[in-house]
PLY file of the C-alpha trace (Angstrom):
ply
format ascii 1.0
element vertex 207
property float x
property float y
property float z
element edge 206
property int vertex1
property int vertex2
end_header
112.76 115.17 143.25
111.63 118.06 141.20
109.20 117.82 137.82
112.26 117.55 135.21
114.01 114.58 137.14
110.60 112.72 137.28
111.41 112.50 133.22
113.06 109.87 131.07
114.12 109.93 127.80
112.63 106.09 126.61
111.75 107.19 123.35
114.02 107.73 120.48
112.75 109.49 117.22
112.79 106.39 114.98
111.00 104.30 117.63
108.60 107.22 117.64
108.39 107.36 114.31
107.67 103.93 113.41
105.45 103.35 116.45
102.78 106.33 115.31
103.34 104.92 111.74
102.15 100.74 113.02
99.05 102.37 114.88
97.91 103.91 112.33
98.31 100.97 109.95
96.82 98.42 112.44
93.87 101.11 113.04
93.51 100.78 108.85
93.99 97.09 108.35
91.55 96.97 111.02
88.81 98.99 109.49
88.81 97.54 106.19
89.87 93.94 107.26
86.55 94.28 109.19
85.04 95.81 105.81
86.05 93.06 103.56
85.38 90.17 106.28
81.52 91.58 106.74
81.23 92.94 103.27
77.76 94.36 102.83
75.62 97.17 101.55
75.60 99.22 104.38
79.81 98.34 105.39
82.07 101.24 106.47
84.39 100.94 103.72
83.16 99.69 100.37
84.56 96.34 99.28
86.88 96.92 96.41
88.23 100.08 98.36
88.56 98.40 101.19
90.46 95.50 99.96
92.81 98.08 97.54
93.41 100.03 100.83
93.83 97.17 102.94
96.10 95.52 100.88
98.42 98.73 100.06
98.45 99.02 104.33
99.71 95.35 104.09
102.69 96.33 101.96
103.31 99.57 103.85
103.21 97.11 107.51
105.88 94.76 105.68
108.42 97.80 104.96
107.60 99.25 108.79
108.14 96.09 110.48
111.73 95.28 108.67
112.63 99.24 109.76
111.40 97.59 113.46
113.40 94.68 113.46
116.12 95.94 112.55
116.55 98.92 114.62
115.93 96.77 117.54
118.81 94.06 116.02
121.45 97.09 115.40
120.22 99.52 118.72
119.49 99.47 121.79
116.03 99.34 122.64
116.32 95.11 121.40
117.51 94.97 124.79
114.10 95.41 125.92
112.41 92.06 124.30
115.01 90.00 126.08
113.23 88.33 128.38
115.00 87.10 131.20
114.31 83.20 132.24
115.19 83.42 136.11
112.18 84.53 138.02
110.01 84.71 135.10
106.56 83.47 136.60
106.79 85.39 139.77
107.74 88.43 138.30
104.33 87.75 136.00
102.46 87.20 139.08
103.58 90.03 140.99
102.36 92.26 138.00
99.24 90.38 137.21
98.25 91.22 140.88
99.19 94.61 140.82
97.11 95.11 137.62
93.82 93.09 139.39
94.64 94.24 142.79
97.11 96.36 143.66
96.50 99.50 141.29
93.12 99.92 142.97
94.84 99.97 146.01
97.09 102.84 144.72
99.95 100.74 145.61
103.42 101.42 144.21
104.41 99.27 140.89
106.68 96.10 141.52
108.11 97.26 138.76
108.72 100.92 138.09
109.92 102.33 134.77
113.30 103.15 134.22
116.52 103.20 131.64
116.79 99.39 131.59
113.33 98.31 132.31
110.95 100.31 129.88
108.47 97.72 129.75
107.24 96.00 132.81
106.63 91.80 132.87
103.34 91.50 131.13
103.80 94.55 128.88
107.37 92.60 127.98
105.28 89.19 127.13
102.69 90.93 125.02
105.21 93.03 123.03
107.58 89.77 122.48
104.29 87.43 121.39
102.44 90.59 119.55
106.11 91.86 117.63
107.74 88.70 117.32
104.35 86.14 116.61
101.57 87.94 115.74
102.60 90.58 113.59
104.99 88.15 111.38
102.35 85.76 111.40
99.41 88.25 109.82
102.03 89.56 107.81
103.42 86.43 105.92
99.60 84.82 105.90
98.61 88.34 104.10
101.36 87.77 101.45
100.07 84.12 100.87
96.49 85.43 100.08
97.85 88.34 98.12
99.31 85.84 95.82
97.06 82.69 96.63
100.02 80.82 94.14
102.32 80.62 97.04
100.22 79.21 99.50
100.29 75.24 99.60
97.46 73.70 97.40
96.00 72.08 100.38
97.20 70.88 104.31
95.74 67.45 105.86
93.18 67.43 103.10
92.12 71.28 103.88
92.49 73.94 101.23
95.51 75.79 101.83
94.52 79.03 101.05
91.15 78.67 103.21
93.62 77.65 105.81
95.71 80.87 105.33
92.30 82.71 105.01
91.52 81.65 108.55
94.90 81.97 110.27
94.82 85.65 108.64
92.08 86.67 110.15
92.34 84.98 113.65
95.88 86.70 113.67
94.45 89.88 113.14
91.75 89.77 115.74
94.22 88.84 118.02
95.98 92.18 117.05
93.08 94.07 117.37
92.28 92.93 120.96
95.83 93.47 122.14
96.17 96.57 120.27
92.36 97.54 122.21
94.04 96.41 126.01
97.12 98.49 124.70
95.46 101.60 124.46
93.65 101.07 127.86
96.73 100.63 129.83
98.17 103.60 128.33
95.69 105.47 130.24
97.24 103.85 133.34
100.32 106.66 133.35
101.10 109.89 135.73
98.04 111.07 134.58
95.60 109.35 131.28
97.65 111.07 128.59
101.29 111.23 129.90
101.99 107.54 128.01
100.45 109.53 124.78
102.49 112.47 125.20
105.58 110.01 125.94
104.93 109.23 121.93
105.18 112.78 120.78
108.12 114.02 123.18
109.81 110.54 123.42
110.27 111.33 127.51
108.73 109.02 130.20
106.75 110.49 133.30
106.85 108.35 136.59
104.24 108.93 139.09
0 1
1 2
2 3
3 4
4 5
5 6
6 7
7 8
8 9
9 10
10 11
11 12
12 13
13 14
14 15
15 16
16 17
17 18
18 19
19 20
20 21
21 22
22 23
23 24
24 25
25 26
26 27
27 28
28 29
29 30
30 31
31 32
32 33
33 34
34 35
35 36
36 37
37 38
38 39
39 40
40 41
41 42
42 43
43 44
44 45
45 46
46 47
47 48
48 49
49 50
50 51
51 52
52 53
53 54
54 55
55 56
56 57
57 58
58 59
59 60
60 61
61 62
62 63
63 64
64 65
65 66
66 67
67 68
68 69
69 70
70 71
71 72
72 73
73 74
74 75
75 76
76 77
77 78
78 79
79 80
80 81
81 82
82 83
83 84
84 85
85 86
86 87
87 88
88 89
89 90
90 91
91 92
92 93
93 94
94 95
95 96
96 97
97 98
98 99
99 100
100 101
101 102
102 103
103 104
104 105
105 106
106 107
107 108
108 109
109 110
110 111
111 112
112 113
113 114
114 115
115 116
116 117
117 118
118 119
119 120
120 121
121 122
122 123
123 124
124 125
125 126
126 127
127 128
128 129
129 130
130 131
131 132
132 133
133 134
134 135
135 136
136 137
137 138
138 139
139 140
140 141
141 142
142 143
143 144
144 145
145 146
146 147
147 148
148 149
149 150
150 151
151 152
152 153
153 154
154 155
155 156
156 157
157 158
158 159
159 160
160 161
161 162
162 163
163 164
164 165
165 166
166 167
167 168
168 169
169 170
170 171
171 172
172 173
173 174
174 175
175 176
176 177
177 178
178 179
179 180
180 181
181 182
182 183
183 184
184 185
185 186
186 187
187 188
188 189
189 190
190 191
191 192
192 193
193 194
194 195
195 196
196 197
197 198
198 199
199 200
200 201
201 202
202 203
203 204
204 205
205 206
């Protein structure tokens, strides 16, 4: 098979697009949202700022993440959080070993890339949970303490918006860790920057 067939156009422009645009929001939310949670002196992003910034990112996420949903309700690439029931667990396992065990071993993926399959079982869990969970999660509980007037006044005798407060942030360092593992299995491509390049050319390499 020569170099050129060993390519796959996964990536359209708009999914390009809006995924460079999320990274570099999360990487911002992240940076200030650590700023304004450890506020001090000495922080990386002075209070105030970071809380202006942080909040216009907020704002900016909501807009990107409607332009996600619904190119994935009205295109193809929806087809790819589908997650099919039958087989489920085993296909996990088989992946979860090959990421513990088997890529040591340089042993072939259970599953390889292609046109149908762009994302293999884990990735396909994390993306559904992260896209479909996390993100709306962070994104409504950062609209509640934007305007604190919409969150309830309290829940099971607990302030509401110290509630929200706490969901917010646990939300968002569950982003950041996936977002962290993200990056490192990108590295895990033909070569450590072929899944990067994949985001700037919108083609897949196999191995």
């Amino acid at each position: 098979m020569n170099h050129q067939a060993e390519k796959l156009y996964l990536y359209p422009v708009w999914v390009r697009i809006w995924h460079m645009t999320n990274a570099l929001l999360c990487l911002i939310l992240i940076i200030t949202g650590l700023s304004i949670q450890f506020s001090n002196p000495s922080t990386v992003v002075k209070f105030n700022a970071a809380v202006t910034v942080h909040n216009l990112a907020g704002i900016i996420l909501t807009i990107s993440y409607g332009f996600f949903f619904l190119g994935n309700l009205f295109t193809p690439n929806g087809l790819h959080y589908v997650i099919s029931v039958k087989g489920f667990f085993l296909r996990l396992k088989k992946q979860f070993l090959y990421y513990t065990i088997g890529i040591f071993r340089k042993e072939t993926a259970p599953f390889p890339v292609d046109e149908d399959n762009k994302f293999n079982p884990l990735q396909q869990v994390t993306y559904v949970v992260l896209m479909y969970g996390f993100v709306p999660f962070v994104i409504v509980s950062g609209w509640g303490l934007l305007y604190p007037e919409m969150t309830l006044y309290s829940v099971l005798g607990i302030s509401g918006l110290d509630l929200t407060d706490l969901l917010h942030i646990t939300a968002g360092f569950g982003i950041s860790i996936i977002m962290c593992v993200h990056i490192y299995f990108c590295t895990i491509g033909k070569n450590p920057t072929s899944n990067f390049k994949s985001m700037i050319n919108g083609y897949h390499e196999s191995h």
